[in-house]
Structure formats: structure tokens, C-alpha cells
C-alpha positions as CSV (number, residue, x, y, z in Angstrom):
1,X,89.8,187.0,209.7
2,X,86.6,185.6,211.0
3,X,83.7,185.0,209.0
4,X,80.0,185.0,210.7
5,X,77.1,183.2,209.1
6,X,74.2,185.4,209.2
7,X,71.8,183.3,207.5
8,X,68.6,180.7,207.9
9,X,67.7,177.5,206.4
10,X,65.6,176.0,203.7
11,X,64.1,173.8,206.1
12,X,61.4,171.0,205.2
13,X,61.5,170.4,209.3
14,X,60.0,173.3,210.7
15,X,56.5,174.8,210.1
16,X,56.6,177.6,207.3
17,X,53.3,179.4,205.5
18,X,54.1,178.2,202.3
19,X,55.6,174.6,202.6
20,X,59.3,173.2,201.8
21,X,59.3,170.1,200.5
22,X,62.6,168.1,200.0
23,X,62.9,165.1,198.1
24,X,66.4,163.1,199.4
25,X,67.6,160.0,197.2
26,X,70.6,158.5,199.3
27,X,73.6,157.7,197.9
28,X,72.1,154.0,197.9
29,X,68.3,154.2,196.6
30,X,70.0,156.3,193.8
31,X,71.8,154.3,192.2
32,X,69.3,152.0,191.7
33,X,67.2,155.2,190.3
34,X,69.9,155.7,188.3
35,X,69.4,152.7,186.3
36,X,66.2,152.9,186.0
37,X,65.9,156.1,184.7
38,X,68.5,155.2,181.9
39,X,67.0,152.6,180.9
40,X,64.0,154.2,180.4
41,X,65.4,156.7,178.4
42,X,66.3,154.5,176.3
43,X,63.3,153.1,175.2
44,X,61.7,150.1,174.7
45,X,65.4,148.2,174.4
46,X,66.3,149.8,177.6
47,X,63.3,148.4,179.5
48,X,63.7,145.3,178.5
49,X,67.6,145.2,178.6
50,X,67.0,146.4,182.5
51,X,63.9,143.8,183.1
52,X,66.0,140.9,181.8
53,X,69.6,142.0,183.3
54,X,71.4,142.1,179.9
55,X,71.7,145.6,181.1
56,X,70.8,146.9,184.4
57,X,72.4,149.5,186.2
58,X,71.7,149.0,190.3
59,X,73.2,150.6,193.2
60,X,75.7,147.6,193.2
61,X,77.4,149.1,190.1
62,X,78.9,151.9,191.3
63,X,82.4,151.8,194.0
64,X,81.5,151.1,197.7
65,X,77.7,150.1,196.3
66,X,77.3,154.3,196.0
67,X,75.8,156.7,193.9
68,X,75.9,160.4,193.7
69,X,73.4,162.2,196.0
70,X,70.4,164.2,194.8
71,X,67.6,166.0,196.2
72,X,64.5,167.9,194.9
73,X,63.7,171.0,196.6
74,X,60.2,172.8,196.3
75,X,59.9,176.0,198.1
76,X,58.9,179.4,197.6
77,X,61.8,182.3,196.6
78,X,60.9,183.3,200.1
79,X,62.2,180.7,202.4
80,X,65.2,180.6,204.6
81,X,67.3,184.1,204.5
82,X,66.5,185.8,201.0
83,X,66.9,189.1,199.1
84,X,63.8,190.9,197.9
85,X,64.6,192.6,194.7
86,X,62.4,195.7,193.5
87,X,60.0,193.7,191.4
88,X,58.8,192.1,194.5
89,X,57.4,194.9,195.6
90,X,56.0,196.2,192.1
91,X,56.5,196.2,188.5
92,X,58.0,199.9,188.6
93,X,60.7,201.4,190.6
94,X,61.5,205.1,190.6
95,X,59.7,205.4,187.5
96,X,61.3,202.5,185.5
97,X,60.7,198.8,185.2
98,X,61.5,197.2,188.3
99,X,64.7,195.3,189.0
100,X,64.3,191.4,188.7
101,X,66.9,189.1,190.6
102,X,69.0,188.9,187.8
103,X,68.9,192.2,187.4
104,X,70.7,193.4,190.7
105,X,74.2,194.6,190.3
106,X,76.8,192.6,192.5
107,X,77.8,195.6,194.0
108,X,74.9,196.4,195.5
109,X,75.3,192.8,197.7
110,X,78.6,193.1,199.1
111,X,80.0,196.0,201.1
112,X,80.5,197.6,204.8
113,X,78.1,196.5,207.0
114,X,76.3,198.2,210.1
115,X,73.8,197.1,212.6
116,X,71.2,199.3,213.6
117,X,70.1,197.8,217.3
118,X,66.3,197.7,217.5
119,X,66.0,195.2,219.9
120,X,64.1,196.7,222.6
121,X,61.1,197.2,220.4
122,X,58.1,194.7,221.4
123,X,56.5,192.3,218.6
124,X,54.2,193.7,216.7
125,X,55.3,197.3,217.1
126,X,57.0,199.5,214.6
127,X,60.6,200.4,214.2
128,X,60.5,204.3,213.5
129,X,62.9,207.0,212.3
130,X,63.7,208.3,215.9
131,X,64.5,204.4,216.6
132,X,67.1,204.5,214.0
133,X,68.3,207.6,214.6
134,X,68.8,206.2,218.7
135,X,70.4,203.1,217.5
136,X,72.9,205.3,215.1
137,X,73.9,207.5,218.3
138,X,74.8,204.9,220.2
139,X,77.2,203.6,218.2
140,X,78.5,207.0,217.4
141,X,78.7,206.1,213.6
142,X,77.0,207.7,210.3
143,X,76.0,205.5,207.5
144,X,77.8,205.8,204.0
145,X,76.2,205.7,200.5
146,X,76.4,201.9,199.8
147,X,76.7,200.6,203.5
148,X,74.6,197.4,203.9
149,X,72.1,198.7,206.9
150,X,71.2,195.5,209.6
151,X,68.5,195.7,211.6
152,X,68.8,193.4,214.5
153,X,65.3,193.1,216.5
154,X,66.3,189.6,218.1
155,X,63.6,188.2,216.1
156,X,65.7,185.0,214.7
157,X,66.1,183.9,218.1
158,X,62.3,182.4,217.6
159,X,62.8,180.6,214.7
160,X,61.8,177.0,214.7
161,X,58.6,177.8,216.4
162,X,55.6,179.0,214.9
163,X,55.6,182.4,216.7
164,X,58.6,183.3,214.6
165,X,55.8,184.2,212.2
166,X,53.8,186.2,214.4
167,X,55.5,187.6,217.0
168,X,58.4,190.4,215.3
169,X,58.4,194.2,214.6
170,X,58.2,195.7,211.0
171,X,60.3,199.1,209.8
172,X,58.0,201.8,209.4
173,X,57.7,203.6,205.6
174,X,59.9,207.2,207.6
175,X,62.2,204.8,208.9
176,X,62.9,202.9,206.1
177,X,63.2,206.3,203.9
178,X,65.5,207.8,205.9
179,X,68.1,205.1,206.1
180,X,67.6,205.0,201.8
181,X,68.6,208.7,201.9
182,X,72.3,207.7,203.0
183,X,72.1,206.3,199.6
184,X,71.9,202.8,201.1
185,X,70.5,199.7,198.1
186,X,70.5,197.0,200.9
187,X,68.7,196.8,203.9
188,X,68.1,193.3,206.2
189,X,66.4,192.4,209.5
190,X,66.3,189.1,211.1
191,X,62.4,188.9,211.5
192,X,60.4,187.2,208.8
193,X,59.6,190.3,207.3
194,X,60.7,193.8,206.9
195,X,56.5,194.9,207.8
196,X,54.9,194.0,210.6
197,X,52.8,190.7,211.1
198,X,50.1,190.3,208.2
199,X,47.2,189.8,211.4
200,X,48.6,193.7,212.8
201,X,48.1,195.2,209.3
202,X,45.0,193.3,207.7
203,X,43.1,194.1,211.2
204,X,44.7,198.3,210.9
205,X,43.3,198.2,207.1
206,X,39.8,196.6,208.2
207,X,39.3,199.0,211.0
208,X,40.4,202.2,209.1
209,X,40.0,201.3,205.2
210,X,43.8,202.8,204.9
211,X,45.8,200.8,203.1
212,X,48.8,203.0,204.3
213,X,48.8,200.1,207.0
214,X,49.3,197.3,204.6
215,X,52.7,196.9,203.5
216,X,54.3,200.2,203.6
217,X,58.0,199.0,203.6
218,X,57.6,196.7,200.4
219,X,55.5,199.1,198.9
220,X,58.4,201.7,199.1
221,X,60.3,200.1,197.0
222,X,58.0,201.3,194.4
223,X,59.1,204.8,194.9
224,X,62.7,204.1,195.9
225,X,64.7,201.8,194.7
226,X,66.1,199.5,197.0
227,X,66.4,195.5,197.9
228,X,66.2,194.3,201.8
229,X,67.2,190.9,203.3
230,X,64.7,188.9,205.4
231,X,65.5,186.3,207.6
232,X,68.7,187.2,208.7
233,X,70.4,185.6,211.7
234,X,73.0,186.1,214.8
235,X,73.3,189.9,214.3
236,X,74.1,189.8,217.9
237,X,77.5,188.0,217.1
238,X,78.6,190.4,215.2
239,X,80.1,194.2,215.5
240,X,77.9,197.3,215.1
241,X,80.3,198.6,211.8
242,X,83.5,197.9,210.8
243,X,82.9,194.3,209.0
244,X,81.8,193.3,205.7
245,X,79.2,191.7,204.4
246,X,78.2,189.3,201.5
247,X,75.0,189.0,200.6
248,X,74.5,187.3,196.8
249,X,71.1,186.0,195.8
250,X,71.3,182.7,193.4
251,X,70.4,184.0,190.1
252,X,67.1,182.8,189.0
253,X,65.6,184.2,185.8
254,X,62.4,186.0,185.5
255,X,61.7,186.4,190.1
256,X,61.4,188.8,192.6
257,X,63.4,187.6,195.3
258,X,66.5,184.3,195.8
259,X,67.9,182.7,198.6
260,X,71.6,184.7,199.6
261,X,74.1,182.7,202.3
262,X,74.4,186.1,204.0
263,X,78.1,186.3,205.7
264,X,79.7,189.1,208.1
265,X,83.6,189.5,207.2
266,X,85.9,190.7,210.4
267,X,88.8,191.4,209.1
């Protein structure tokens, strides 16, 4: 069995539109946060059982002069590889309230995998139905109710660089409908996001006043319910079917969208 990462970073090292920030204490420096944080939280006998060293806690304390590591992470639900969840695209869904991340039924994120290649379409363009419907005759395969659909475009291989964010394709509303109508709940694509750069749409809206141009993947999941995966990776490393994939988002209460570790399992 081999098992294939298909996933991105939280990174605080490369450029993103809304910033990561990480916060690292060392096993060191922590220890000696440690005690001060205890002995503040113990009041006015703490402080000055810690200023005087009746009772200090410091980094020397602890085995081998080491603490337990700890970091603060600040980033929006949308960084590295993460699972949209219906409410991200609106507050109903097929007529009901949408689906929050803890909401989504674990079934939905793990299952039979297969990639769809797109990756001759240029950035900025549009992934249509007759693309899909290409991409599933060449492999000679039909997709199941409950498949996990992949859309590889080649669009990770630009990530680190700021043109990762302006330079992929988005799926078009007909493409994206017809792969739903296999009675498909999750669909990923290794671009930053499932529409095509905000630059291509906000100019097609401005010049047109249709706002058929802004969004339309998202905003199908208003009418179909469904959850897709942005920010996938390596989808070239992998087999077109016949693999499984994992794709859990943490549970956070009360969002539309969570980081997943996205993993391909060839049996």
C-alpha cells in the first residue's frame, strides 16, 4: 500500500491574500513562559513568589532544560488545502439550511477517487463540460455516485510564488453540474480556487453588469449540495481511478470551510 499526500501547507513563509501568522515558542523560551504564566495565575503570591525565587518555574526546571513546544496559528479557514462546506457558499442549500463544517457526514470525505485531467487548459480560462467529458474518455472510466472527483490543472506546481494566485483555471457552473449529477458530494482541484481568478471575473461583471461571471462554482452550491477541496497537490503522482482518498476537515464549530490532510490510498 502506498499512501500519497495530496495536500498544501499553512505556511507563514510564503505570500498569501489573507496573512498566516505563526507564533513558535521553542522548547527553551517556553519553559521559561511557562513559569511565568503560572505564576501569574496565581496572583499576587505567584508574582512575587516568582520575582523573589521562592517559587519560579524557568526553562532550567524541566529534563534536558526543555519544555513542551507551542505555537499560535492565526489564519483564515481558507489556507493551505481546505474543504468548502455548503455554507461557504450560502446560507441555503437545496432549499434547507446550509451545511456547516461540523455538519458534513464523514462519508461524504472518504471514498474512490478519480482524476479528471484538465491540464492543458491555459490560466485564466474555464474548465467546461466537453473538458470533463474529454478527460473521462480518456481514461475510459464513468464516475460513481460518491466518487471523490480530482481535477488536476497543474496549478499547485506554482505555489510558493505569487502567481499561484493569479495565474489558474476555474470550473465552469455546466461543468461542475454535470459531474454533481453522478451523484458526486466532493469535488477538489489543485488551483487556489474552484472559479477563476477574482481580476478575470470582477473585470467580466464590470464590463457586462452579469453577475453570472462572478462566482458561479461557489454559488452552485446554493442550488446543489455539494463541498469541493481547494488547494490540492501532486495529482500528477497519482492514478486516474482505482485509489482512495481521505479527505477530513478538522471540526470547527459554527464555519464554512477547515483545513483537510488530503491523502490518495493505492492499495
Amino acid at each position: 500500500m502506498r499512501i500519497i499526500d495530496l495536500s498544501l501547507p499553512i505556511d507563514d513563509g510564503v505570500f498569501e491574500p489573507h496573512p498566516v501568522k505563526i507564533k513558535r515558542w521553542g522548547h527553551r523560551d517556553g519553559g521559561d513562559r511557562f513559569g511565568r504564566i503560572w505564576a501569574k495565575s496565581h496572583g499576587i503570591r505567584g508574582i512575587l513568589g516568582y520575582i523573589t525565587g521562592r517559587e519560579r518555574i524557568t526553562r532550567n526546571s524541566f529534563r534536558d532544560g526543555a519544555f513542551l513546544s507551542l505555537e499560535w496559528v492565526r489564519a483564515a479557514v481558507h489556507s493551505g488545502t481546505h474543504l468548502d462546506a455548503p455554507y461557504h457558499f450560502g446560507p441555503i442549500s437545496e432549499g434547507k439550511e446550509a451545511k456547516k463544517i461540523e455538519d458534513i457526514p464523514v462519508e461524504w470525505c472518504y471514498g474512490n477517487g478519480v482524476v479528471l485531467d484538465c491540464s492543458q487548459k491555459e490560466p485564466g480560462g474555464l474548465i467546461v463540460r466537453e473538458d470533463v467529458e474529454r478527460a473521462l474518455d480518456s481514461i475510459r472510466h464513468e464516475i460513481k455516485p460518491m466518487d471523490i472527483v480530482l481535477i488536476r490543472t497543474g496549478g499547485d506546481k506554482l505555489w510558493g510564488t505569487r502567481k499561484y494566485y493569479s495565474h489558474f483555471v476555474g470550473v465552469s457552473r455546466e461543468a461542475l453540474a454535470y459531474i454533481l449529477d453522478f451523484k458526486v458530494k466532493v469535488v477538489g482541484i489543485d488551483t487556489f480556487s474552484f472559479d477563476r481568478p477574482l481580476s478575470r471575473m470582477v473585470t467580466d461583471f464590470l464590463k457586462t453588469k452579469d453577475n453570472a461571471h462572478l462566482w458561479p462554482a461557489h454559488f452552485y452550491g446554493r442550488e446543489k449540495e455539494y463541498c469541493h477541496i481547494e488547494r490540492l497537490a501532486n495529482l500528477d503522482k497519482i492514478p486516474s481511478y482505482g485509489f482512495r482518498l481521505a479527505c477530513f476537515p478538522i471540526k470547527i464549530k459554527g464555519v464554512g470551510a477547515a483545513a483537510v490532510r488530503a491523502v490518495a490510498i493505492i492499495e
